[in-house]
C-alpha positions in Angstrom: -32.5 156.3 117.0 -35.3 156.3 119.4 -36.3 155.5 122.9 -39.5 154.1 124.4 -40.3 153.3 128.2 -41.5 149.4 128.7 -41.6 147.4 131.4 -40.4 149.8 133.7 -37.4 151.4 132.1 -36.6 153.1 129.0 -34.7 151.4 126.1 -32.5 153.0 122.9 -33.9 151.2 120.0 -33.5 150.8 116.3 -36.1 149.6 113.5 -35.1 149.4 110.4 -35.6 147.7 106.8 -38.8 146.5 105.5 -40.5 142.5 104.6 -42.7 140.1 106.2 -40.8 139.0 108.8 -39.0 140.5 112.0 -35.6 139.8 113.4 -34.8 141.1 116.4 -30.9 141.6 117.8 -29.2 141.9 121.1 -26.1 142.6 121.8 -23.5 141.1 124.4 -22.9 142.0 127.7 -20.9 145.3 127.6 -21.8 146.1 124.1 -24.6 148.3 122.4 -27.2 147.9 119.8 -24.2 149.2 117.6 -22.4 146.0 117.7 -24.7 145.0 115.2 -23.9 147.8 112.7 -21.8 146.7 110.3 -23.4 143.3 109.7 -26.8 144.9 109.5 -27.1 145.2 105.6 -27.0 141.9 104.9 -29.7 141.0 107.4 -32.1 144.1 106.8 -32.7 143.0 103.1 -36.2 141.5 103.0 -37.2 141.5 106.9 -37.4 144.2 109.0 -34.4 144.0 112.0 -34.9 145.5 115.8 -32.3 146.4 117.5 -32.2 147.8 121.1 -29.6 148.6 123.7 -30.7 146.1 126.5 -31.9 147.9 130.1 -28.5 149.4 131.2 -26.6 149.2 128.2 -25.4 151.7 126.0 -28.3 154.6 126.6 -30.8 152.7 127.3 -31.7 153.3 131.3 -29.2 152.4 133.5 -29.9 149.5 136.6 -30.4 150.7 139.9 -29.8 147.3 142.0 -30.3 143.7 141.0 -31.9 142.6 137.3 -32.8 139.1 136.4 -33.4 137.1 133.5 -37.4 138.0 133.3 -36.7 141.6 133.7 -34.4 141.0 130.6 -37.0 138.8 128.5 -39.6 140.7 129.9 -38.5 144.1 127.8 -38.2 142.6 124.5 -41.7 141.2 124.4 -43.1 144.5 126.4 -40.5 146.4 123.3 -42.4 144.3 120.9 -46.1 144.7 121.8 -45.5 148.3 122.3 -44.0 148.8 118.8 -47.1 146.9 117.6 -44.9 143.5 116.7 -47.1 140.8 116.9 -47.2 137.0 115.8 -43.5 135.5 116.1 -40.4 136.9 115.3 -36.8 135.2 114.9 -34.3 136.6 117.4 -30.1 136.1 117.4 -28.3 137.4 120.1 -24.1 137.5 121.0 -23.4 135.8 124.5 -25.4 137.4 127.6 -27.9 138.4 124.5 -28.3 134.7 123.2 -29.1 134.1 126.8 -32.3 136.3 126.7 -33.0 135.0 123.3 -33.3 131.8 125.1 -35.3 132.6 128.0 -37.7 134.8 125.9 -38.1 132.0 123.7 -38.5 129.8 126.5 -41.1 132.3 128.0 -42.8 132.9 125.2 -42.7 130.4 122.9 -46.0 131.6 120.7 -44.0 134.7 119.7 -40.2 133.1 118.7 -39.9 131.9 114.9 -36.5 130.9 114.8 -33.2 131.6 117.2 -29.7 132.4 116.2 -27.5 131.5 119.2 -23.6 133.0 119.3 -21.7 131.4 122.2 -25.3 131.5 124.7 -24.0 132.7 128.4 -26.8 131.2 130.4 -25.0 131.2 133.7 -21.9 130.4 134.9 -20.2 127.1 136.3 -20.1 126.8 140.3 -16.1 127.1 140.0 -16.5 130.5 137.9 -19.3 131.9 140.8 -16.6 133.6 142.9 -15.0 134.6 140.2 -18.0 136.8 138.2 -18.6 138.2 141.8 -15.5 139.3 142.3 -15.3 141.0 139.2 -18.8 142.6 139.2 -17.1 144.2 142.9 -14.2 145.5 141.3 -15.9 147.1 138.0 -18.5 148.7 141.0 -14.7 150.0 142.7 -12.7 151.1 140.0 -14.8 151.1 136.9 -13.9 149.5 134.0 -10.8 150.2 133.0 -9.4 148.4 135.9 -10.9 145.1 134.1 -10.5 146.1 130.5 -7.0 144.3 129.5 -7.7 141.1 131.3 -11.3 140.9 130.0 -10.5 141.7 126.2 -7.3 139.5 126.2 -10.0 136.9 126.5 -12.6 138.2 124.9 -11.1 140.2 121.8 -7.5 138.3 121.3 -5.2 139.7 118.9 -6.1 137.0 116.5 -9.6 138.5 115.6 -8.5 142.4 115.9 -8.4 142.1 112.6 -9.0 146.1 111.8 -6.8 148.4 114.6 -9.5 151.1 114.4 -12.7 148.6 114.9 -11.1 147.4 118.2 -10.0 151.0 119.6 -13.2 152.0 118.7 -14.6 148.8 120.5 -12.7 149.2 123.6 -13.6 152.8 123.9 -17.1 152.1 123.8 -16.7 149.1 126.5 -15.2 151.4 128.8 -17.8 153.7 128.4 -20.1 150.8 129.9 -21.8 152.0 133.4 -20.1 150.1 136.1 -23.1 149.5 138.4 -25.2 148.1 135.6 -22.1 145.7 133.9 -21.7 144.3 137.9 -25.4 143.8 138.1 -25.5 141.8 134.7 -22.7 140.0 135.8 -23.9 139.1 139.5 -27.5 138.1 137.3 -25.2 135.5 135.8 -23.5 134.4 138.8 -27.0 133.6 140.7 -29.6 132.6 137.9 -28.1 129.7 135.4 -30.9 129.5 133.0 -29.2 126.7 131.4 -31.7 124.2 132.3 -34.2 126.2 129.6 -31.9 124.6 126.7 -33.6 121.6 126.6 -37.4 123.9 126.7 -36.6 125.6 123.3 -39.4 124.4 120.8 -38.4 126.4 117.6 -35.8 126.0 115.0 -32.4 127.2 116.7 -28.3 127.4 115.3 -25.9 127.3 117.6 -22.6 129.1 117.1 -19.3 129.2 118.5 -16.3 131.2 117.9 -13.0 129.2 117.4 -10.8 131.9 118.9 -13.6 132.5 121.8 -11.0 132.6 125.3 -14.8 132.6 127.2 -17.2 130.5 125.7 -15.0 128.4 123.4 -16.9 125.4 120.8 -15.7 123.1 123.8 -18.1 124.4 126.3 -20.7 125.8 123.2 -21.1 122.3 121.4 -22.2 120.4 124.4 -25.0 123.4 125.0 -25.9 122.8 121.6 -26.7 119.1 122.1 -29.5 120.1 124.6 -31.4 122.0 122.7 -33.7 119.7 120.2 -33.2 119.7 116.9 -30.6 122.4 117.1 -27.6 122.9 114.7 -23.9 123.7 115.7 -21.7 125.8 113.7 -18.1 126.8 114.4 -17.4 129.8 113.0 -13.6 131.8 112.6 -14.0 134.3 114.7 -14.6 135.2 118.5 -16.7 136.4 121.1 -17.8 139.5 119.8 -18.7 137.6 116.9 -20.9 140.8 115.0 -18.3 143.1 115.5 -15.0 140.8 115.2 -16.5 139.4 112.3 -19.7 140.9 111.0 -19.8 138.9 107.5 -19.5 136.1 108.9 -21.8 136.6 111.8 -24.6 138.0 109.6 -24.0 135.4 106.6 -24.5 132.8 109.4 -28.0 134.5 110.8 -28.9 135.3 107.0 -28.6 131.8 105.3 -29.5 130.1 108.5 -33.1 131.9 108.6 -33.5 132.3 105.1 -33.6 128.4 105.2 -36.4 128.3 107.5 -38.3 130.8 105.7 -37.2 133.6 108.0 
């Protein structure tokens, strides 16, 4: 592993495999550039893959206060120029991390090839505001385990814990999250709905939902979908925490979808 300071903060990051083109991961809110892990062979064959814990995930540099969207976007190109990444590269992300995919793309639409889109969290709706403020409060009073069982039940049913050890491995490493920074990522959702960049995405982009996703279920997913032009929708077994849950799935998904497109 190795860490870098862009953009004013320092990030955990991962480069590996070799080819001529460059996919780049990010994780969910709550999760690590680890969530990617066991899916990674199939996607590492042929391109090279970056992987990073986003700013205050995992250990990349924790947030001190409020973070927004162009922070967020702002340290994967910053990460990119600074690992001397140029010309476009495809990205896929898991939730909160489809939802940077988006507005980088959005952003910076000279350097995104191709995005891979897993249940996109781009805001949430006016009757969930009080809601994601309320819960970025508590985790900022009692950490997270006082919001671990109701935010897996969702989340990480028992119908996709497929493997016991994967998911106590999993929830230990959630709770490990730093509270101020998972109540700042949530309050960015509460306040910035970026949803209105779907319809601004100019490259090739699939759409996936998880059919046993309690937050961002195909109901709410396929519609998103829709606005995006040209975009394809794919349900797909599995949950919210799509590359951990289900990482052959996920990665076949990402792998076959870009592979298509040249990717």
């Amino acid at each position: 592993m190795n860490w870098i300071e862009v953009n004013g903060t320092a990030l955990r990051y991962e480069l590996s495999g070799d080819g001529p083109t460059t996919l780049v991961l990010i994780h969910e809110m709550g999760g690590t550039l680890d969530s990617w892990e066991q899916g990674l062979g199939a996607l590492n064959n042929g391109r090279r893959v970056l992987r990073y814990d986003t700013r205050g995930a995992g250990l990349s540099e924790k947030i001190n206060g409020a973070v927004t969207w162009n922070d967020m976007a702002g340290d994967l190109k910053a990460l990119l120029d600074a690992l001397n990444i140029t010309g476009k590269v495809a990205v896929a992300g898991i939730a909160v991390g489809a939802a940077i995919a988006v507005h980088f793309a959005v952003r910076h639409p000279d350097r995104a090839a191709a995005l891979v889109l897993h249940g996109p969290a781009t805001g949430v709706s006016a009757e969930r505001r009080q809601q994601t403020l309320e819960r970025a409060a508590a985790v900022e009073a009692g950490g997270m385990r006082g919001v671990v069982e109701t935010s897996l039940a969702n989340s990480y049913p028992p119908i996709v814990r497929h493997n016991a050890s994967v998911f106590r491995e999993f929830r230990a490493r959630w709770l490990a999250n730093d509270p101020r920074s998972f109540a700042a990522i949530n309050r960015m959702l509460a306040e910035e709905d970026i949803s209105g960049e779907l319809s601004k995405i100019a490259c090739p982009t699939l759409v996936t939902a998880g059919r046993h996703d309690g937050l961002r279920p195909p109901s709410i997913i396929e519609p998103m979908a829709k606005q995006i032009p040209g975009a394809e929708f794919l349900e797909l077994n599995t949950g919210h925490f799509a590359s951990t849950q289900t990482p052959g799935t996920m990665s076949q998904a990402i792998h076959y979808f870009l592979h298509a497109k040249g990717l």
